[in-house]
N, C-alpha and C positions, 0 to 999 in steps of 0.2 A: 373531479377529484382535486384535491387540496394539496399543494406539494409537502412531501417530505421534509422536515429541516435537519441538514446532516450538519455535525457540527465540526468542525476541523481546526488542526496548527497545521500550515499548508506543505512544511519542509517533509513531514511523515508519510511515506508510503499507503499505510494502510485503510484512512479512509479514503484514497480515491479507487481503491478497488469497488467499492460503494458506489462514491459515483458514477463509474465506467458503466458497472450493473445497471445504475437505476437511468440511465442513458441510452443504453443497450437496447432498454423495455421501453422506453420514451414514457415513463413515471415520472410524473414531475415533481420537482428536487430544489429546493433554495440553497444556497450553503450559508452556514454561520462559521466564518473566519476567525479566531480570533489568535493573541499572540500567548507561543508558548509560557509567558510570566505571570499568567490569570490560569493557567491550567487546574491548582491545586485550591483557586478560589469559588466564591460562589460568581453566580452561576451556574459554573459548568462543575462543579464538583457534589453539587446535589443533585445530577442529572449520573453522573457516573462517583461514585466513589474512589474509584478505582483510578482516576484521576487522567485517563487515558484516552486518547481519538480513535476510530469516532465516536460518537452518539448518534442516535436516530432518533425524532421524533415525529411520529406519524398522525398526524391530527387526525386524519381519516379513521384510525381504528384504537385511538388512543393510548399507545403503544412506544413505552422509550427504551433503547435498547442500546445497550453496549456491548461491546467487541464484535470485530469485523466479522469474523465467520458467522457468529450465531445473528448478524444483520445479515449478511447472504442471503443463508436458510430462510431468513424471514421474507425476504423479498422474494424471493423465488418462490416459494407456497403462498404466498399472498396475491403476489401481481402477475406472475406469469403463468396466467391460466391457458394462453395460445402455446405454453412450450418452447418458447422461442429459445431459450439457453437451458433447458432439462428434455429429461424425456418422460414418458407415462411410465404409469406404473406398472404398464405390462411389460417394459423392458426394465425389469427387476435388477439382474448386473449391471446394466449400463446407470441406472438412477443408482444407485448404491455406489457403482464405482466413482461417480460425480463426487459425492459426498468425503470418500475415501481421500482424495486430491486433493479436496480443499481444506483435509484434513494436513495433507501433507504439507500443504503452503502454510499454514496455520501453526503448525509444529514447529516444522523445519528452515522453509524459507526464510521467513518474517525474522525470527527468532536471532538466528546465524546469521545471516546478511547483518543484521541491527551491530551484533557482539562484533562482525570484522569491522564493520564501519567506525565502529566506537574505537577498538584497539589500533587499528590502523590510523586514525587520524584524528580524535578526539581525545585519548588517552592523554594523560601527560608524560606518561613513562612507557617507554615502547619496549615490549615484551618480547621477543620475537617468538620464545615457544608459544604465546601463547597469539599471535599473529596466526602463526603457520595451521593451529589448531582449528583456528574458526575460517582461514580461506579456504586449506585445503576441505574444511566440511562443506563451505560453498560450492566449490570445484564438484567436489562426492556431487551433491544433488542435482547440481545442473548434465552430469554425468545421468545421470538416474534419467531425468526426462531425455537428454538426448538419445537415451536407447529406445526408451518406449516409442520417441516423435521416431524413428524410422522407419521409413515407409508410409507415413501415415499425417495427416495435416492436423489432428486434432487429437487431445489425451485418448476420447473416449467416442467414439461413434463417430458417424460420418458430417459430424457439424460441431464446430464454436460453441460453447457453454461456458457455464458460469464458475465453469473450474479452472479452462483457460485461462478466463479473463483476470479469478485473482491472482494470476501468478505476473500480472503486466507492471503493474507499478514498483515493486522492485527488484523484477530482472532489469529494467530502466535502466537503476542506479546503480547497477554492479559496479561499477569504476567508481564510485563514489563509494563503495564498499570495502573494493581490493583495489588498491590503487594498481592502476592504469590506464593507459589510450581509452579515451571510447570505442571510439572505430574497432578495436582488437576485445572488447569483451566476451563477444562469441565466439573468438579465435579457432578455439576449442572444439567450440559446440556447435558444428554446422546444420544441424536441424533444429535445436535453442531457438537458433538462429534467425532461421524462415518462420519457423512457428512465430515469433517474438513479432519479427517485420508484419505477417500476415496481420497480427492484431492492433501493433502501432499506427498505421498505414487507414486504420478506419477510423470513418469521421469523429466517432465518439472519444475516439483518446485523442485527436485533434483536437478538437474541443476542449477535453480536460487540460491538455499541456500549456494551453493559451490562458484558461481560467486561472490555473496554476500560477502560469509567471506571474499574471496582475493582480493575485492577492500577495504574493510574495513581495511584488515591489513593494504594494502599499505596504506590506510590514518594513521593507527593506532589510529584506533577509538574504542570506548566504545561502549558498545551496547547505550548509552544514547545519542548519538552521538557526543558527544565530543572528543577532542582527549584523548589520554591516561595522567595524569599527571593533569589535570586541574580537580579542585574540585568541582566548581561551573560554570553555567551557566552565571552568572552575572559575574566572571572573565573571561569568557570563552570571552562573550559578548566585554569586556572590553577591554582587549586584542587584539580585531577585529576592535575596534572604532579606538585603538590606533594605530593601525597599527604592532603591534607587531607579531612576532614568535609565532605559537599556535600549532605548531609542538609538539608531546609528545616526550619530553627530554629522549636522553637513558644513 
């Protein structure tokens, strides 16, 4: 089999939910890195229009695909023919409910976590209604799974799936979201919590966390996703209109 080429800007949450999957299934996966100031170029912008990570490109079945969920769905009907993160389709709720979740991550999560992270800490003018509006939506959902994780190790049956796992990369960054502690993200949410740990704790998000840092350096990036040296967003921005250097200066 031919690997996958997932394309990525590395500070974004949502293609490593991809690669976690395609890790998961031990599918093999190259990544193409590149820096968010070519997003809107070619390349990568005849691959997506939509101007957005990830892409997938699957030589094996010639097949390019954009946005995270509808790459899930494809990997999981494609490659996990043993089951290993779904179940058959004789378990009809259980397969359905999968889908349901990662609907939910896809809606909710992704969405809200992006908007508090922005307002809270990229914005230039801080809102506070409109701060409270997207943490406390954060707060709601992580609420929402903490009820269902009770009692229970997993969303949906008695094993790990692919519903889990998109919800890992940024429950990660919640303090990178809502400012605070790390350590006190799941303060809150003590079964978030263990669920969260359960799937950090395996090798494959090991792995991803380590790939991670070392494309980031080579960008030299901020966890904010900026590069090192630039203070703002709107110069960041500005700097990319203009065609300038956004290289972080050493």
């Amino acid at each position: 089999m031919l690997p996958i080429r997932v394309w990525l800007t590395p500070t974004i949450p949502n293609p490593w939910k991809v690669v976690l999957i395609l890790d998961e299934l031990r599918v093999p996966y190259e990544i193409v890195s590149f820096r968010f100031d070519d997003i809107k170029k070619a390349p990568f912008v005849k691959l997506n229009p939509n101007a957005a990570v990830p892409v997938i490109e699957d030589p094996n079945t010639k097949v390019t695909l954009w946005e995270s969920g509808a790459i899930v769905t494809y990997i999981i009907e494609q490659y996990d023919k043993d089951l290993t993160l779904t179940y058959p389709d004789q378990r009809l709720e259980d397969k359905h409910a999968l889908n349901q979740w990662l609907h939910f991550q896809m809606s909710l999560q992704g969405p809200f976590f992006h908007q508090a992270g922005w307002f809270n800490f990229l914005h230039l003018e801080k809102i506070s209604s409109v701060q409270d509006r997207f943490n406390n939506e954060c707060k709601r959902q992580l609420g929402v799974l903490n009820g269902v994780l009770e009692g229970r190790d997993w969303l949906v049956g008695e094993k790990i799936t692919y519903a889990d796992l998109s919800f890992v990369p940024w429950n990660d960054i919640l303090h990178q979201c809502i400012p605070m502690a790390e350590e006190e993200k799941f303060k809150e949410f003590p079964n978030v919590k263990a669920w969260h740990e359960r799937m950090t704790s395996r090798p494959s998000w090991q792995k991803l966390v380590q790939v991670r840092k070392k494309v980031m350096e080579e960008q030299d990036l901020d966890w904010t996703g900026m590069p090192r040296g630039i203070s703002t967003y709107d110069e960041y921005l500005d700097k990319i209109a203009k065609g300038e250097d956004t290289k972080a200066q050493q």
